[in-house]
N, C-alpha and C positions, 0 to 999 in steps of 0.2 A: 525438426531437430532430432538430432541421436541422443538418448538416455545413456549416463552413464554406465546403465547396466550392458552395453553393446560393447566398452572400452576392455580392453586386455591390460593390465595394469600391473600384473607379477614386475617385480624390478623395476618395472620406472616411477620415475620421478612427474610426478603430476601435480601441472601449476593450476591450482584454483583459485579462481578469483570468489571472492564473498564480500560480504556487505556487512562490514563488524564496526560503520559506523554508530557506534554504542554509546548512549548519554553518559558521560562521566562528574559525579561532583568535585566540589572544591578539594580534596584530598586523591583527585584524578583515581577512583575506584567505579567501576560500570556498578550504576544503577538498575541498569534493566539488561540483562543476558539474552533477549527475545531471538535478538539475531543471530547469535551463537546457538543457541538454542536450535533454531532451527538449522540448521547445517551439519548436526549431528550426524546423521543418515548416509550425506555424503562422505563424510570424512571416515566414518567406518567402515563403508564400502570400498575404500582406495585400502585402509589398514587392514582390513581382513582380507584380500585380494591382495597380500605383499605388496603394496606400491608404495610409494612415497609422496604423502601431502601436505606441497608447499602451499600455501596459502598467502592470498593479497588484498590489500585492503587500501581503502580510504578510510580519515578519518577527520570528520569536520572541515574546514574552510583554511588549511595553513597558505594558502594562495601563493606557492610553489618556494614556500622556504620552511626547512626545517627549522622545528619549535618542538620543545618537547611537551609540551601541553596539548599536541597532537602525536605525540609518537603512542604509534601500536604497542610498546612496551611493555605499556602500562595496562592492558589488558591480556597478558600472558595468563597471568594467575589466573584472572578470569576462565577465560578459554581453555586453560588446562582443566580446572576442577569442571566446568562442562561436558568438554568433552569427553574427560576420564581418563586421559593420557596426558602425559608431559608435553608439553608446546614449546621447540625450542624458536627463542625469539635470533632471527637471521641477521637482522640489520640494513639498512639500504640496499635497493638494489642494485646499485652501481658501483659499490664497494666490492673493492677485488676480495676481501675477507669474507666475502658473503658466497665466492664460489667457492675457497675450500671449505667455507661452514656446511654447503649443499654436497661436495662431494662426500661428506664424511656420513652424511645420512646413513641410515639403513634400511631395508627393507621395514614397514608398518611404524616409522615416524611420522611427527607431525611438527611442522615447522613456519614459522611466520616471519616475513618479509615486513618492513617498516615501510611505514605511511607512502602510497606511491602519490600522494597529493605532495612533497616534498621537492616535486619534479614539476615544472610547468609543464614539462610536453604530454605527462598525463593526461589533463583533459584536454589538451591540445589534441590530442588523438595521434600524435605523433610514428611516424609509423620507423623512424631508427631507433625512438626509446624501447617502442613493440617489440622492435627485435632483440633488443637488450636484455627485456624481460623474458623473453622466450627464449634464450639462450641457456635458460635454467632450469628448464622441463621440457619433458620427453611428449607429454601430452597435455591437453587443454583441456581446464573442465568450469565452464561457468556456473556457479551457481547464487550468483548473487543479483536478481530480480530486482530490488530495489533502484539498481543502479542501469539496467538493461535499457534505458530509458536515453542515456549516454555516449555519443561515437569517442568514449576515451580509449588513450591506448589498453588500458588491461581487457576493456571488456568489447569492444569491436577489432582495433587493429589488428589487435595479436595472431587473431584469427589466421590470417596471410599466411603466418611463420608457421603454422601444425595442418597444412594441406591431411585432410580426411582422417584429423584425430582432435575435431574438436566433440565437445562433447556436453550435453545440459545435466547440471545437477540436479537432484531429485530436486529442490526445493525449487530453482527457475522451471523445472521440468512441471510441476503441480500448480503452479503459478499461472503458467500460462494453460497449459490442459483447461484447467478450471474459469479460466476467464473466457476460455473460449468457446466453452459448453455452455456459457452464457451468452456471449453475444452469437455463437451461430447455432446451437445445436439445444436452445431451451424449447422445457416442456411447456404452452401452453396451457391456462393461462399463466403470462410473466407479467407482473409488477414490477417494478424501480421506483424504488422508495429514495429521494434525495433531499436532503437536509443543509442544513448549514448556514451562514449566513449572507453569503452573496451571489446572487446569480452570476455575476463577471467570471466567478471563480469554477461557477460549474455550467455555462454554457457550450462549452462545447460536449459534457455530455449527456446532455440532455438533448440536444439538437442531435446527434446521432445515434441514441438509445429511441427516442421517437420514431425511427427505422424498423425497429426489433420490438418493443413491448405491447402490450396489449392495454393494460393500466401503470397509470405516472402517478405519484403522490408526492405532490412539492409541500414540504413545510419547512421548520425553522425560519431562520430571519429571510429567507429571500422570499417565502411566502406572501410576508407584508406588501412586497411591489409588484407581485400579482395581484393581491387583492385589490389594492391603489389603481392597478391599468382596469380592473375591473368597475370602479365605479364605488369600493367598498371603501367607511373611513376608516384610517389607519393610526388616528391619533398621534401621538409622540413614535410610533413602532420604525426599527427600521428602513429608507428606503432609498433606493439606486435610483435615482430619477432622470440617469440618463438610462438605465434600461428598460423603463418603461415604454417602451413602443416595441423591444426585444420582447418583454412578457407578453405583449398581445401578441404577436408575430407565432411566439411557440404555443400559445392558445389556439390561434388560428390553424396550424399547424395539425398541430392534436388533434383536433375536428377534421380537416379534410383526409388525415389520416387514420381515420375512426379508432383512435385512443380514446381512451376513457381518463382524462385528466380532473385527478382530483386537488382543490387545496381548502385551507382550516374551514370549516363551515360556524365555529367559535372558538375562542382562546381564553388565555387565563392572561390578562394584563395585570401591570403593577403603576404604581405611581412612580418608580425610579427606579433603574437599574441595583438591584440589591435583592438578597435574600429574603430579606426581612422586611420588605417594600408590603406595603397596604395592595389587596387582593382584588381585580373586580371580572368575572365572568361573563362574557360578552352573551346577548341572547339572538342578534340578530346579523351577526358577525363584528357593525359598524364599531369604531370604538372609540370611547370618550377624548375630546382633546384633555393633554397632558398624563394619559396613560398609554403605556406602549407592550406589548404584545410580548410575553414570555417564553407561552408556551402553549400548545393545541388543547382544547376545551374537552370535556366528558364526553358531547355529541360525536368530537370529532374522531375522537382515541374509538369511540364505538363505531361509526362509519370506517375507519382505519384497518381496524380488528376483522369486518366482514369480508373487505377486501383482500388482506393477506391472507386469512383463512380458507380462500375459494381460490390460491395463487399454487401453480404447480414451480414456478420456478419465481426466486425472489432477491433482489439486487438489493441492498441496502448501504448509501453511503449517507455520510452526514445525520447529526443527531436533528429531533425535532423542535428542539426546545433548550433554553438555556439550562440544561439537564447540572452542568456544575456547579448550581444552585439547589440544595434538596427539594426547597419551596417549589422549584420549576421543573421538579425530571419526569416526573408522572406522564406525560405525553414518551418519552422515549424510552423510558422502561416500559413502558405499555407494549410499545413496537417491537422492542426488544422481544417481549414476554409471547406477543402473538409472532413474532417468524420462527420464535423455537417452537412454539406449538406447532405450528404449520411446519416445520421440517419435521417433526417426529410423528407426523398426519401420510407424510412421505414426500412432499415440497424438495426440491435441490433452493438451499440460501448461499449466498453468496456475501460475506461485509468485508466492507474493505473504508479504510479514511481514520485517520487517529481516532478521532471522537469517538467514531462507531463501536470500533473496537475497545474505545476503553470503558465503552457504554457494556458491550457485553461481558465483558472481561468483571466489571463492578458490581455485575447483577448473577455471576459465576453462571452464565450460558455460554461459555465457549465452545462445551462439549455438547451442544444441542443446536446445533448449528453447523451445515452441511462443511462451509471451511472460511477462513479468514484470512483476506490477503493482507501482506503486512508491505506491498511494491510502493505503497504512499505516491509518489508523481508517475513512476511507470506506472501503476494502477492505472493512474487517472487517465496518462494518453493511451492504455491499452483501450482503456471503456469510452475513447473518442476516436477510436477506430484507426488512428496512428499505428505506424509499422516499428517499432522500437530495433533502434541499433546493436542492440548487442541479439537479440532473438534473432534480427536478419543475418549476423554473423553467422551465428549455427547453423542456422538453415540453408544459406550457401555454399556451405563446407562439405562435401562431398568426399 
């Protein structure tokens, strides 16, 4: 991919796509600025380079009819106070009012086009709307990772219409760099630390992180159906019982590919899903019927701890424990607590998965922690070795 730092951008008009689908409450005000946030960088480097930043977005599921309950509108304000400059909002793309809104620009504006989910051919990938869109800038600049994952028209088709002027925004540009200094270019040894609660949801990257790591550490609820294929009881805990023969399979796996697979060696069970649920401490993993499995045990969080600690490079998706429970977070603030140590030991960490991140984000380790991808499903098929659409775009672009 070309970094936008390679773009010439004095006087034109530069269409970025971003990812400013942004939580909004019932009074339609963004909640979380994360994603604006991060796009800062690019949008100054177009404004301080005279250029022009049109900017385009999706915004939640309007399944190709305008609603204003999804219109980009409603996140001007946002987006202006953000970014630090005025954000004029454009209107539809296919509204002829929206090319004299764009010719009137001037050099170091910033400007926002309305929900291109409004269009079915959006994710259609459609390649006349592509043109349509591209009919409004001079150059192309992707920086919206979250969605890279998508052959829609903004963020693959487009590409066609800006022969050898497309271009990666810093944040798709850091995105992938970083993902990828993990899966090709880590320092032994590498950990992957995967959590969560279903194996269904994260086998495929665990099946191709088995490839690349040296030690695996499965906990949270999918832990229980490894334990189950192993022979361990599992009491009330949860468990996939059709992928019970999958967990043997990636056990078996493990071993002929001398990984080092770890899971809970004890937990903290409760009598029922609740905070305030009666406590019992497993001593030999096995665990009582009618209590079910919370959270990884003292032994385990110290077995956990030696591991990350001796880890040169560290993957961390999914929490370990029903962490949004306080009674139950002690296993992943723990993990939390030992990858920031171990990155500032000089470890490269890598988190990336909601939870994860709102695990570090709650225990204020953001800043102790190598970087934190925010791609949520691009994430995940980058880390399953998937070739994502919209990064194959750039990278054809010549």
């Amino acid at each position: 991919m070309k970094s936008i730092d390679l773009a010439q951008m004095k006087g034109k008009k530069v269409l970025v796509r971003v990812d400013y689908n942004v939580p909004l409450n019932d009074n339609l005000e963004v909640t979380d600025a994360t994603r604006i946030i991060r796009t800062i960088d690019t949008v100054k480097k177009i404004q301080n380079e005279g250029g022009i930043a049109i900017l385009m977005s999706h915004l939640g599921r309007p399944k190709g009819q305008a609603s204003d309950k999804f219109s980009l509108k409603h996140i001007v304000t946002k987006a202006s106070e953000v970014l630090g400059t005025p954000v004029a909002f454009l209107g539809d793309v296919l509204d002829s009012e929206t090319d004299k809104k764009v010719s009137a620009l001037k050099s170091g504006d910033v400007a926002l086009l309305e929900n291109l989910r409004f269009h079915n051919e959006e994710e259609a990938g459609d390649e006349k709307f592509a043109e349509q869109i591209a009919r409004l800038g001079d150059l192309y600049v992707n920086d919206a990772f979250g969605t890279a994952h998508r052959a829609h028209a903004s963020t693959a088709t487009i590409t066609k219409f800006f022969p050898g002027r497309c271009y990666a925004g810093y944040l798709l540009y850091e995105e992938a760099s970083n993902l990828d200094l993990v899966l090709n270019n880590a320092a032994h040894p590498f950990t992957a630390i995967i959590g969560g609660s279903k194996i269904s949801t994260k086998l495929n990257i665990i099946t191709f992180l088995l490839e690349k790591v040296d030690s695996l550490i499965i906990a949270g609820g999918m832990s229980y159906t490894f334990l189950h294929a192993m022979g361990v009881k599992i009491g009330n805990s949860l468990l996939e019982e059709d992928m019970v023969p999958v967990a043997k399979d990636i056990i078996k796996k493990a071993h002929l590919r001398g990984v080092d697979i770890f899971l809970p060696i004890d937990n903290v069970c409760a009598d029922k899903y609740d905070n305030n649920a009666k406590q019992f401490i497993t001593t030999h993993n096995d665990m009582p019927d009618g209590w079910e499995g919370m959270d990884i045990g003292p032994r385990t969080i110290k077995k956990f701890a030696a591991i990350i600690k001796d880890s040169k490079t560290i993957l961390w998706n999914g929490p370990v424990g029903v962490y949004e429970f306080p009674n139950f977070e002690r296993g992943t603030q723990s993990v939390a607590l030992c990858v920031a140590v171990a990155t500032m030991s000089g470890a490269f960490s890598l988190i990336g998965g909601g939870d994860s991140i709102a695990a570090i984000n709650n225990y204020k380790l953001a800043n102790h922690v190598s970087y934190i991808s925010t791609g949520g499903g691009a994430m995940l098929e980058y880390l399953e070795g998937k070739e994502l659409p919209g990064i194959k775009a750039l990278n054809e672009d010549k």
